[in-house]
Every structure is written in C-alpha cells, then in structure tokens.
N, C-alpha and C positions, 0 to 999 in steps of 0.2 A: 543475507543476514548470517553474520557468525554467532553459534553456540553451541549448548549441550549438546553433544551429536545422541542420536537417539529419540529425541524430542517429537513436539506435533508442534508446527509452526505456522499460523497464521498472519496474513496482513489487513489493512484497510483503511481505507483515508476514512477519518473520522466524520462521521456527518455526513458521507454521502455514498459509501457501499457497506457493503455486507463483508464478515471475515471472509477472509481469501485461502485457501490453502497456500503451503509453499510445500514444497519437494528439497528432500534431503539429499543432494547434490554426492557430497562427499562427506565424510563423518566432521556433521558442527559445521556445516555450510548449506543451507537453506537458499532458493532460489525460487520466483512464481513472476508470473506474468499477468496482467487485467486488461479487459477492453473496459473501454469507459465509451456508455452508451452518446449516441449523437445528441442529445439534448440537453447535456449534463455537463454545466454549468457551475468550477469551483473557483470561487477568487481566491480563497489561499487557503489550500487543504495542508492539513497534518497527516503524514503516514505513520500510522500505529502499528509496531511489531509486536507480536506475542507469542511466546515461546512455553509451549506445555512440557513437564517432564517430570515422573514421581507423584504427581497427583499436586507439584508446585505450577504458579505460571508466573513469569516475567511479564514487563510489560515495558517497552521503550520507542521514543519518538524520533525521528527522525527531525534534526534541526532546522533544515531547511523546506520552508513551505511551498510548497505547488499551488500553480497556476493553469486552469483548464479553460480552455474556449474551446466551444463544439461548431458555434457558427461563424464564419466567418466575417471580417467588420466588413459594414460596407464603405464602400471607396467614396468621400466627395470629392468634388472638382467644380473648378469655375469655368 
C-alpha cells in the first residue's frame, strides 16, 4: 500500500480476519503478509486497507475481490 510515510498501517479481508499489521517498507510504502487458516472458506472477500496518522485514519478497498478455497474439490469421474 502507498501513503503517508510515517503512519500505522493495517489490512483485513472484511468479514473473515482480524486487522493485520503492515510494515513500513520504505517511507509511504507499507507491505504485510497473512496465512489464511485451512478451514477458512471466502467466496468473495474485500481487502480493507487502513492507514493511521495524526490521530486521522483512512480507510480504502481494494477493487478486486478474492476468492479462497482451503479444501480441495473433489474429483468425479465415470
């Protein structure tokens, strides 16, 4: 995520984790990583950035929605 360098930057797909930390990279470039547990199950998650700074927060979604499958389908055949 780009912004205010200086900031406190969290993520989280809406509805199904918790805020995320992210790490200040380089100044106004924020970076974080998440394991998404094996039974967790998103058919079309929103990732929610939020950007703290000055006692302000941002708040911005990412357009495109995610798709998680934890188990894998099962195969039929004849």
């Amino acid at each position: 995520m780009r912004g205010d360098p200086g900031g406190t930057a969290t993520f989280r797909i809406d509805g199904y984790t918790a805020d995320n930390p992210m790490k200040e990279e380089s100044p106004g470039f924020y970076r974080a990583q998440v394991s998404i547990g094996r039974y967790l199950d998103i058919p079309s998650g929103v990732i929610r950035l939020i950007l703290s700074k000055g006692g302000r927060r941002s708040f911005e979604s990412i357009p495109e929605q995610i798709t998680v499958v934890s188990k894998p389908q099962a195969k039929t055949g004849l």
